[in-house]
BALOBA-1460 file (C-alpha; in Angstrom, 3 decimals):
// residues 297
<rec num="1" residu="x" x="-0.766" y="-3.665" z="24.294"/>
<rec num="2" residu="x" x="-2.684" y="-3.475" z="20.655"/>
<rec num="3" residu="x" x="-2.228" y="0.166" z="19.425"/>
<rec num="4" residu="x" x="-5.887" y="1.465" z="19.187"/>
<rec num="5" residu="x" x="-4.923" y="2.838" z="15.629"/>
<rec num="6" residu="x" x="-4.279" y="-0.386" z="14.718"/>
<rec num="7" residu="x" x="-5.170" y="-3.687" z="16.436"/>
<rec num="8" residu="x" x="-2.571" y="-5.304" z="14.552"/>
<rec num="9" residu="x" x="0.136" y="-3.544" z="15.875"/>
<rec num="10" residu="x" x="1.813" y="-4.073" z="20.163"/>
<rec num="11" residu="x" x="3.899" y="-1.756" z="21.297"/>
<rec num="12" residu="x" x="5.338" y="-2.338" z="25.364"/>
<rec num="13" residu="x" x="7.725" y="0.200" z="26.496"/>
<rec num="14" residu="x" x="9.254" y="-0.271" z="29.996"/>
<rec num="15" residu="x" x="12.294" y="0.368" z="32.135"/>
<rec num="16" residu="x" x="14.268" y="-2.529" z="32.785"/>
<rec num="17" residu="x" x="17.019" y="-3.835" z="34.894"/>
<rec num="18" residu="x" x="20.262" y="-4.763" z="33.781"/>
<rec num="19" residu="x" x="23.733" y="-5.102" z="35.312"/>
<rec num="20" residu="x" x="24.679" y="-1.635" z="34.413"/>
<rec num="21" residu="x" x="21.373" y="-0.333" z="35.930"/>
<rec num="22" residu="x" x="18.063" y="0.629" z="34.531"/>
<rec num="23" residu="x" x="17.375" y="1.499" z="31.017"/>
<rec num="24" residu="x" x="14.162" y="2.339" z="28.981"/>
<rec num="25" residu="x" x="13.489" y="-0.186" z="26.546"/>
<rec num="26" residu="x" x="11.170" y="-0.691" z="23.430"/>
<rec num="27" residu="x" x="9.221" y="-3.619" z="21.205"/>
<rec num="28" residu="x" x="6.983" y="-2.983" z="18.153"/>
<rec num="29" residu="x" x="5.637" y="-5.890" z="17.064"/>
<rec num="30" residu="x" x="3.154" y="-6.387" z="13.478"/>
<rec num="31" residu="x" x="1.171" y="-9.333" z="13.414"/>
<rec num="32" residu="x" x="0.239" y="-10.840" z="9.954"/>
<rec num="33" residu="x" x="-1.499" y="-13.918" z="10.342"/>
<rec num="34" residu="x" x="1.238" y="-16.009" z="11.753"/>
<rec num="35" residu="x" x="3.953" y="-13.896" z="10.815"/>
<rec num="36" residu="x" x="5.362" y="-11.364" z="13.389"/>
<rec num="37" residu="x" x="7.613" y="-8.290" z="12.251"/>
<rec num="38" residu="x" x="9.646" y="-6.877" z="15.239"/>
<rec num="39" residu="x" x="11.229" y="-3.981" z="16.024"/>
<rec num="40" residu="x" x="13.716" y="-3.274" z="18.972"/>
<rec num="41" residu="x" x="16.267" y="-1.327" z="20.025"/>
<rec num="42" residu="x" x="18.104" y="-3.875" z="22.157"/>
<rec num="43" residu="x" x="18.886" y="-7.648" z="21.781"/>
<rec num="44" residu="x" x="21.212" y="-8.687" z="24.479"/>
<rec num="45" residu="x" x="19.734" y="-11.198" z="27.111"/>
<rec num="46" residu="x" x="17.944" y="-8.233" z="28.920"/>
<rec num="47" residu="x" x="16.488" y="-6.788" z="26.699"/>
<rec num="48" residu="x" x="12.183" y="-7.059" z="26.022"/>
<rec num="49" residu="x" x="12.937" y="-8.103" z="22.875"/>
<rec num="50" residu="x" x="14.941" y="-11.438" z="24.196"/>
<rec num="51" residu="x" x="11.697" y="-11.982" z="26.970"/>
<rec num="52" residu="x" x="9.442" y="-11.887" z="24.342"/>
<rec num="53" residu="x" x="11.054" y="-14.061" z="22.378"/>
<rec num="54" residu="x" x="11.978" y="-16.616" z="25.223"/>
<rec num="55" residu="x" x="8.012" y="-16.473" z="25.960"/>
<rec num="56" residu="x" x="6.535" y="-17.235" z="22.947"/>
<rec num="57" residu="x" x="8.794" y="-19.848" z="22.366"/>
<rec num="58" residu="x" x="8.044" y="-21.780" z="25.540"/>
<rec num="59" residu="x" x="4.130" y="-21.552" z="24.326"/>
<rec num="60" residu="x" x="4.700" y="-22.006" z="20.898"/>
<rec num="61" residu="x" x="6.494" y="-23.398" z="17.892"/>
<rec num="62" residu="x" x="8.241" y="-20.374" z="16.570"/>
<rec num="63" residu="x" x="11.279" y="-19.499" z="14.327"/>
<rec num="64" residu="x" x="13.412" y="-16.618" z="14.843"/>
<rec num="65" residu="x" x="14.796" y="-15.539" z="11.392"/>
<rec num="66" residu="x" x="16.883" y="-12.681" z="12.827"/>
<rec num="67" residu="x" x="17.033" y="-9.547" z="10.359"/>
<rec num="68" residu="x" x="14.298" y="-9.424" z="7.961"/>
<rec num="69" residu="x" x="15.430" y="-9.489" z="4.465"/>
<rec num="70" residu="x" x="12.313" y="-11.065" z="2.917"/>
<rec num="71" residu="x" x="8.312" y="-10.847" z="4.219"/>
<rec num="72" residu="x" x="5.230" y="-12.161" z="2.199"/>
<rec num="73" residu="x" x="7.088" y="-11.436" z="-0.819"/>
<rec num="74" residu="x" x="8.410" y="-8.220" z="0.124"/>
<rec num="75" residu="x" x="11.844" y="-7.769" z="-0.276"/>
<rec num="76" residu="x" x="13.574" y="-5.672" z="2.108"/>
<rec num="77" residu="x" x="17.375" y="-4.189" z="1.906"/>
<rec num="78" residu="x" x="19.434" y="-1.872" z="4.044"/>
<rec num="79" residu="x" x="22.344" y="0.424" z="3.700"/>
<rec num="80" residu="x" x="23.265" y="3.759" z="5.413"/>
<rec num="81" residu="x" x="21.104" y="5.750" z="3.516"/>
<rec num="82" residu="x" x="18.070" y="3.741" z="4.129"/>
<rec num="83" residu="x" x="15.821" y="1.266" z="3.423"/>
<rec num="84" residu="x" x="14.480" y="-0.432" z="0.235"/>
<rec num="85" residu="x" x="11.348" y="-2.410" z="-0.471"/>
<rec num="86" residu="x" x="10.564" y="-4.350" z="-3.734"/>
<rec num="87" residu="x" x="8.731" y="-7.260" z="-5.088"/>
<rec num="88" residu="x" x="11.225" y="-8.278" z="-7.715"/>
<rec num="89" residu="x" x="11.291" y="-12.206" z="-7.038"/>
<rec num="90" residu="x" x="7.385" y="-12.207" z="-7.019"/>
<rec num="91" residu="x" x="7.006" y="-10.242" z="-10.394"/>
<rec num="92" residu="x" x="9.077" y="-12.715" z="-11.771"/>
<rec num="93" residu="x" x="7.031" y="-15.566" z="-10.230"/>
<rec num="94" residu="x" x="4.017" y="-13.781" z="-11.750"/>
<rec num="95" residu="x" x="5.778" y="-13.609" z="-15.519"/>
<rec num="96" residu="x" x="6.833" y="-17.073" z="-15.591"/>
<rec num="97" residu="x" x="2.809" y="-17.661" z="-15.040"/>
<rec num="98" residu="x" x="0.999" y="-15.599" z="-16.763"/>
<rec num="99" residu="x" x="3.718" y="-15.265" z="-19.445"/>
<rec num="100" residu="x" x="5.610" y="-18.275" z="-20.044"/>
<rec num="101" residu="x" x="7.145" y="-17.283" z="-23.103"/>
<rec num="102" residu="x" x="8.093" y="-14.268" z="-21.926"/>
<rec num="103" residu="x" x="7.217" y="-10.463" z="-22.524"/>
<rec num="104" residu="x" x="6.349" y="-10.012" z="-25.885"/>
<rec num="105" residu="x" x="8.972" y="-7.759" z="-27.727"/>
<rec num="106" residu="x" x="5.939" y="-5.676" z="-29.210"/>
<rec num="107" residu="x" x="5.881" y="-4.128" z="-24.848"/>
<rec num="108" residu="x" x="8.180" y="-1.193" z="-25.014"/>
<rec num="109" residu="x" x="10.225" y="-0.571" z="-22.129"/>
<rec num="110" residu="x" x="8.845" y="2.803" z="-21.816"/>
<rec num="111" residu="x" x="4.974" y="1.948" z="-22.012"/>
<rec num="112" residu="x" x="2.541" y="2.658" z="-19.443"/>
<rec num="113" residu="x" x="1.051" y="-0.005" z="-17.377"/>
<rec num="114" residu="x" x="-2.423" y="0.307" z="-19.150"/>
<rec num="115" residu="x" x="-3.951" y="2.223" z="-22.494"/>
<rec num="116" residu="x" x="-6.219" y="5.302" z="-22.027"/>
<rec num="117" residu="x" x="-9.202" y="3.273" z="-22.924"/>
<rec num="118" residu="x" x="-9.426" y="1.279" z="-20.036"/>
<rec num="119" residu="x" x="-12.159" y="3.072" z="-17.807"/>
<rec num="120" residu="x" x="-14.016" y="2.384" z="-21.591"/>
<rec num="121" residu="x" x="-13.137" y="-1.210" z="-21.396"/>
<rec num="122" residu="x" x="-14.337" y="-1.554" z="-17.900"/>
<rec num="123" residu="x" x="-18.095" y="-0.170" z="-18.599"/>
<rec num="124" residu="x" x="-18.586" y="-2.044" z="-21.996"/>
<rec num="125" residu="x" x="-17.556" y="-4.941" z="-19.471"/>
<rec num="126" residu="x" x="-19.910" y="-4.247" z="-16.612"/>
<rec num="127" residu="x" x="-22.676" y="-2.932" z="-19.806"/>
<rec num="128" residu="x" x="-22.819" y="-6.061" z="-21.276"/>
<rec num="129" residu="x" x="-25.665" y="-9.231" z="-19.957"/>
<rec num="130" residu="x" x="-23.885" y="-12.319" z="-21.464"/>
<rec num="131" residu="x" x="-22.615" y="-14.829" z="-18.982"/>
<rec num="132" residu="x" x="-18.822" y="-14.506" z="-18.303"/>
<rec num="133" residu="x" x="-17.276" y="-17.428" z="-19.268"/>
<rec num="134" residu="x" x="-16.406" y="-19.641" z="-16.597"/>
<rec num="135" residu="x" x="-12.748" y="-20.516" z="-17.407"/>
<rec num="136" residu="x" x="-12.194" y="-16.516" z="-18.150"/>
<rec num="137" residu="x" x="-13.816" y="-15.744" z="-15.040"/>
<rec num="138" residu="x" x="-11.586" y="-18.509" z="-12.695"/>
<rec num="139" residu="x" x="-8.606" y="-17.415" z="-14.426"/>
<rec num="140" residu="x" x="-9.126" y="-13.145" z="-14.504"/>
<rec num="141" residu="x" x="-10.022" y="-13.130" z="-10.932"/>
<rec num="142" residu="x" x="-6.990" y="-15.607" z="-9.958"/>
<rec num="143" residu="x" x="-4.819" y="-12.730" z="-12.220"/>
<rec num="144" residu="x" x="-6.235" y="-9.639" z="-10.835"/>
<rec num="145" residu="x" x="-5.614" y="-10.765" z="-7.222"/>
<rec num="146" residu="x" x="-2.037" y="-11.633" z="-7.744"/>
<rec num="147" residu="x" x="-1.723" y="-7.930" z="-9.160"/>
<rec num="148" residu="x" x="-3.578" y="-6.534" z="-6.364"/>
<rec num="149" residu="x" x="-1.127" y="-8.242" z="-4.014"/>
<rec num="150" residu="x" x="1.638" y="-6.068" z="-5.676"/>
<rec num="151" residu="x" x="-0.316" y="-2.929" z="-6.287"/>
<rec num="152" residu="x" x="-1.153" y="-2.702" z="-2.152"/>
<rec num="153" residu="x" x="2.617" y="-3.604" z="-1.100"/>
<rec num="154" residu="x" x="5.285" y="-1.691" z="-3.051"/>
<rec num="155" residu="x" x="4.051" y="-0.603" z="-6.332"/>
<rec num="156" residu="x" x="1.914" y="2.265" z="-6.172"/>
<rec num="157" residu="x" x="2.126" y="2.969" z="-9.935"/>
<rec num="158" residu="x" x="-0.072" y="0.116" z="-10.960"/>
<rec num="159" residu="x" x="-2.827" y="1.195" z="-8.339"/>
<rec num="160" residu="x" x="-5.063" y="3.444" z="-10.831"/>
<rec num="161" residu="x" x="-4.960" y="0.277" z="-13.013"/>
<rec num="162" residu="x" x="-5.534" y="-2.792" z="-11.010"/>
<rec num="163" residu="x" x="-8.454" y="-0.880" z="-8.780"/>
<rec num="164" residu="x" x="-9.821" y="-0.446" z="-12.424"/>
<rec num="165" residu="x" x="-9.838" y="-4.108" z="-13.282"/>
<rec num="166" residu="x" x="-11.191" y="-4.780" z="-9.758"/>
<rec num="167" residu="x" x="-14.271" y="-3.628" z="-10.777"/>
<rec num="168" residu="x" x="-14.862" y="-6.186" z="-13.444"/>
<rec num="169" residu="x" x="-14.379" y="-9.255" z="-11.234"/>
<rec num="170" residu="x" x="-17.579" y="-10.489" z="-11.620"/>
<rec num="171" residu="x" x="-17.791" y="-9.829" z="-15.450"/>
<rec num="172" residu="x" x="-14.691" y="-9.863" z="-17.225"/>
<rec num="173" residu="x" x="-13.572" y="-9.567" z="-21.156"/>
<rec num="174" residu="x" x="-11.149" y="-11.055" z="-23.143"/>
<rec num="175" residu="x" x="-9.829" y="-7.032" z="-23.502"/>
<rec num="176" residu="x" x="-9.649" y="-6.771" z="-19.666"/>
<rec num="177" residu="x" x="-7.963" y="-9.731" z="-19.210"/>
<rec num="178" residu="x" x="-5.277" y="-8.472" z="-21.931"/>
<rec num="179" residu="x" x="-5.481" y="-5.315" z="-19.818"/>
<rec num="180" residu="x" x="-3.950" y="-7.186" z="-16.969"/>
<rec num="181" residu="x" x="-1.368" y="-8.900" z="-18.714"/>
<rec num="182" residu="x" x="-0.096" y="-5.724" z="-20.033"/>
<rec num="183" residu="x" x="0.389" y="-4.748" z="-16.489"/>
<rec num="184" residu="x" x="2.640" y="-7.505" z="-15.964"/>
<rec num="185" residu="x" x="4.717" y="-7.248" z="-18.811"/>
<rec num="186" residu="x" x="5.223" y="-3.154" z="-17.184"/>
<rec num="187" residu="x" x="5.941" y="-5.316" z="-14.083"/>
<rec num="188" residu="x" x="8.578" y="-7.178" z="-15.237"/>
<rec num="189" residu="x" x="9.994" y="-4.475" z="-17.410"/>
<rec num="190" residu="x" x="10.594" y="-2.204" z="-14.264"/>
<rec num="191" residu="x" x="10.419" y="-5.300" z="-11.691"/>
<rec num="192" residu="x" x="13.572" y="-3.978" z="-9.914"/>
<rec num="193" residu="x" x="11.632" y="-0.443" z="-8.752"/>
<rec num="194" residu="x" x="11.283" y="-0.484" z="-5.276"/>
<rec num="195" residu="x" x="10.114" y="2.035" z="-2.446"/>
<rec num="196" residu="x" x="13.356" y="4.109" z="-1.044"/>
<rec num="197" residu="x" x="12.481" y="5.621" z="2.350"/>
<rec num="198" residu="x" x="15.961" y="7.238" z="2.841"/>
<rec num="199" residu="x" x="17.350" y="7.796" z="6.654"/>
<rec num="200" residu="x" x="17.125" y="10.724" z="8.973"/>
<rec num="201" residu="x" x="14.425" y="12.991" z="10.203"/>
<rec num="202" residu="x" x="11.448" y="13.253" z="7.980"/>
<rec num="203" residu="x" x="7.685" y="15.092" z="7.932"/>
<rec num="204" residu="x" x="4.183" y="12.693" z="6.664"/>
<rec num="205" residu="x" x="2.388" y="14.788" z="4.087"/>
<rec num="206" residu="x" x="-0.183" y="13.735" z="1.547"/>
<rec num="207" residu="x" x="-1.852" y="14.116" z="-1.569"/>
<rec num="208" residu="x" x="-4.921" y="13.584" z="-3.400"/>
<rec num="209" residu="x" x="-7.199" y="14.083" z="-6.049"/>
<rec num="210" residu="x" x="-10.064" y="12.867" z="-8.489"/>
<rec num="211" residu="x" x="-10.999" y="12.457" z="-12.146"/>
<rec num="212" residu="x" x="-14.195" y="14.055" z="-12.192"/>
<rec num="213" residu="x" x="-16.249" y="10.854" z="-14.461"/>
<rec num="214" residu="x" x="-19.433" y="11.137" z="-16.248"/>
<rec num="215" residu="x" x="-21.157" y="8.569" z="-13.670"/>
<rec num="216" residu="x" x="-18.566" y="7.730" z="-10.773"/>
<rec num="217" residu="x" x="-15.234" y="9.665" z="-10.020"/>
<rec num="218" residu="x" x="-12.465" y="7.850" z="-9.061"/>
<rec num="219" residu="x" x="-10.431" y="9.088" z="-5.830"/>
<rec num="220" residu="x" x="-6.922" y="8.917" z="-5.423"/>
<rec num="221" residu="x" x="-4.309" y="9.754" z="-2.820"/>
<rec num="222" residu="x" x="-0.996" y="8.946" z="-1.615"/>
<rec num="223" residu="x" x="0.780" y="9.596" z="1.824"/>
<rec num="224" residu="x" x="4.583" y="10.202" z="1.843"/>
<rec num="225" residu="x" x="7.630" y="9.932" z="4.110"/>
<rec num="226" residu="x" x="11.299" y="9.749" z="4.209"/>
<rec num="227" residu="x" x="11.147" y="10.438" z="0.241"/>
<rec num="228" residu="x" x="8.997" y="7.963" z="-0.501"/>
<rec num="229" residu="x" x="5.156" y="6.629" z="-0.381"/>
<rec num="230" residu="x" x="4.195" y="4.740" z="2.325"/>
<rec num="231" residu="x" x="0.139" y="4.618" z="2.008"/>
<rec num="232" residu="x" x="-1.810" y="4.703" z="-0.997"/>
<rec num="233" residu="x" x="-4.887" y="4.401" z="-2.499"/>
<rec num="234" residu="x" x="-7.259" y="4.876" z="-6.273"/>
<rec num="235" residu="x" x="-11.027" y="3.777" z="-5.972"/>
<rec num="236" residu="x" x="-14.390" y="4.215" z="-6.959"/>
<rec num="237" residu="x" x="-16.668" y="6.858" z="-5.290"/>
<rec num="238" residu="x" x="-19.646" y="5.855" z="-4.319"/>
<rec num="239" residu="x" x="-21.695" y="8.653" z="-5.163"/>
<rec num="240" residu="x" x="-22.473" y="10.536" z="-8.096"/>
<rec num="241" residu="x" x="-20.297" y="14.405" z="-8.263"/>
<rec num="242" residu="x" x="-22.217" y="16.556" z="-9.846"/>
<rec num="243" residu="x" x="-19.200" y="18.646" z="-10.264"/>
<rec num="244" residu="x" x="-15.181" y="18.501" z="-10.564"/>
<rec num="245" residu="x" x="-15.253" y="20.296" z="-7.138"/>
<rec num="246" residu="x" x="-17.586" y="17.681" z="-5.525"/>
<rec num="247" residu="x" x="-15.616" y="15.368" z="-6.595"/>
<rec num="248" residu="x" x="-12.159" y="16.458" z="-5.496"/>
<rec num="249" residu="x" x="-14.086" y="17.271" z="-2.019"/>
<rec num="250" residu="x" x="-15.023" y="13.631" z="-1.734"/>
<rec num="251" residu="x" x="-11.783" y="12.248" z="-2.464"/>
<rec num="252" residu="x" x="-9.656" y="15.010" z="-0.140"/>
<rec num="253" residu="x" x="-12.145" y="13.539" z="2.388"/>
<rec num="254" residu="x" x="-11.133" y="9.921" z="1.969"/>
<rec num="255" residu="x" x="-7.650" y="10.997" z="2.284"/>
<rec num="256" residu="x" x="-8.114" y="12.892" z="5.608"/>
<rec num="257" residu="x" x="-9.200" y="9.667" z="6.789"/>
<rec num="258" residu="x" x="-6.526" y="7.855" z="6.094"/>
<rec num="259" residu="x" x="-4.045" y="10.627" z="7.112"/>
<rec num="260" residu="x" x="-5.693" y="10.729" z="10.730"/>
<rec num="261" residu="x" x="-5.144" y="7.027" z="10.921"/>
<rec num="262" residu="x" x="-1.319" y="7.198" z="9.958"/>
<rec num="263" residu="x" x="-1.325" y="10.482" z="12.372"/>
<rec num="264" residu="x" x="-2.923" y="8.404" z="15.666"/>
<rec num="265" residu="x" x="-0.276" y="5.003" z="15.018"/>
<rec num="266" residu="x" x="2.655" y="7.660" z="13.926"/>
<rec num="267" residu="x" x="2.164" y="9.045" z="17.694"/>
<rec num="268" residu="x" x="1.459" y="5.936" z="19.274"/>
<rec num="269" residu="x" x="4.759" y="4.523" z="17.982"/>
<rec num="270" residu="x" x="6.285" y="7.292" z="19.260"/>
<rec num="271" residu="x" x="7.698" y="8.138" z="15.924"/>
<rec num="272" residu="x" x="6.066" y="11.817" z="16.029"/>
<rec num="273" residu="x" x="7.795" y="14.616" z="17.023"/>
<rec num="274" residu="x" x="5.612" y="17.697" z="16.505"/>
<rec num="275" residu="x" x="2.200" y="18.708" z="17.211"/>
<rec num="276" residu="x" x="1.355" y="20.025" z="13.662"/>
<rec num="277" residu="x" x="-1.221" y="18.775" z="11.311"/>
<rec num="278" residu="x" x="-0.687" y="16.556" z="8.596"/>
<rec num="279" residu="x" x="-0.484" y="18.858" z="5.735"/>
<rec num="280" residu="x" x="-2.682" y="17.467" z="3.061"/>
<rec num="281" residu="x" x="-2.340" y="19.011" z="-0.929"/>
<rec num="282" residu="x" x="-5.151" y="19.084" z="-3.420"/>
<rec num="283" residu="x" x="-4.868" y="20.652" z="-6.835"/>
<rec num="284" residu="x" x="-8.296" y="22.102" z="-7.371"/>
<rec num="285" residu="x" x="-9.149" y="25.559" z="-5.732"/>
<rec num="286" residu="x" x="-12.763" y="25.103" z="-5.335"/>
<rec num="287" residu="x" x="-12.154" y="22.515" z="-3.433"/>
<rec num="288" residu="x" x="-9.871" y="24.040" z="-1.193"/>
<rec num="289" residu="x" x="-11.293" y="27.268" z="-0.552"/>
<rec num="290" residu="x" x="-15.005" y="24.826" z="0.213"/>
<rec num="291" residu="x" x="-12.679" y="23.042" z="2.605"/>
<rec num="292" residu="x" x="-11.700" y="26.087" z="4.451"/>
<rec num="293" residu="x" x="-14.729" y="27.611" z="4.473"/>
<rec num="294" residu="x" x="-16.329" y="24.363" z="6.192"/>
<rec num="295" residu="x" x="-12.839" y="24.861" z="8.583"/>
<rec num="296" residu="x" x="-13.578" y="28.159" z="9.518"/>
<rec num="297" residu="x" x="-17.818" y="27.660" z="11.071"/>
């Protein structure tokens, strides 16, 4: 059955029968498309895991690809102290591109994935009343998306910046459009970081917080587990703050959200194991002792 968390995600538990007598069994399945991500914890020819498969075969063409190593792009790698995603092959895809003669030795190793001046270089974008130009357009939206694609899988550190560009799809510059193709050459600089959720028993927490704009704030938050971030987020907020409170308020609220989605599928996966509260960390105190106030009517 579809979790109700998320309708992309089955989950059937059941006890079956097997020559050495009953045993409780388990299948998580993620649907993508046509793409199906399974987990079990048996394989042998009793298992759910083999029915399924058997099933859906018999109705459909299907390929079984055993272990997962590789999944729209995402790379995935085991050892005994856990599990590793990255998008190294597709960064490189995205270089050869957007970059065919390579990153240009004036990128430092050590540079940031975008300048300071970018939120500037946004609004003189999204200021301005000339006509994009139609080949800019074509080709900055086809760039941003492919950087998107990264930004919502495994690399969390380009999110501030490609949300950023985002907003300029409509009406991009020649300086935005460098903008992103700074954040590739960062990509391929550091195209071998990857998400390390390390083994073993671990509690979800979050984060989040704002930059407190003259016209829109910008919220940000990010969800962690076994070491590492497994939800993310940066984007615009949709109202005006009128103060640096406000604005961390509206952005804790977007991450409570998103923190009692991960809590519902967490327990519906049957991954949780305690009854507490996500605990969820701002860095402003008015906005923590308004959110406790508002706790305690």
């Amino acid at each position: 059955q579809p979790c109700s968390a998320d309708s992309c995600v089955f989950t059937l538990r059941r006890e079956i029968a097997t020559p050495a007598g009953p045993r409780p069994d388990t299948v998580i399945i993620g649907c993508y498309v046509d793409d199906l991500f399974i987990l079990h914890n048996e394989d042998d020819d009793n298992s759910l895991y083999s029915q399924f498969t058997s099933d859906l075969s018999k109705r459909w063409d299907v390929d079984d690809e055993g272990e997962v190593s590789d999944l729209l792009n995402v790379e995935i790698s085991r050892d005994d102290d856990g599990v590793t995603l990255r998008q190294t092959a597709y960064i490189e895809k995205l270089a050869k591109t957007w970059l065919p003669d390579g990153v240009p030795t004036s990128f430092q190793f050590n540079s940031a994935p975008h300048s300071e001046d970018i939120q500037t270089k946004v609004l003189d974008a999204l200021s301005t009343t000339d006509p994009p130009d139609p080949d800019l357009l074509k080709r900055y939206q086809s760039l941003v998306g492919s950087l998107l694609y990264a930004a919502t899988n495994t690399r969390p550190d380009i999110a501030y910046c490609v949300s950023m560009l985002c907003r300029a799809m409509a009406r991009p510059t020649p300086a935005l459009f460098d903008a992103g193709l700074r954040i590739i050459c960062y990509l391929f600089r550091h195209r071998h970081i990857g998400l390390f959720y390390e083994s073993g028993k671990s509690t979800l927490s979050g984060m989040s917080d704002a930059d407190w704009a003259v016209k829109h704030s910008t919220s940000g938050f990010v969800f962690m587990m076994s070491k590492a971030a497994i939800s993310w987020g940066s984007k615009k907020q949709q109202s005006v703050a009128l103060s640096s409170c406000e604005a961390e308020i509206v952005a804790a609220s977007e991450a409570a959200k998103e923190a009692i989605y991960l809590d519902r599928l967490y327990d519906e996966l049957g991954f949780k194991e305690s009854t507490d509260p996500i605990k969820l960390f701002l860095d402003n105190k008015a906005a923590i002792a308004v959110s406790y106030t508002h706790l305690t009517l």
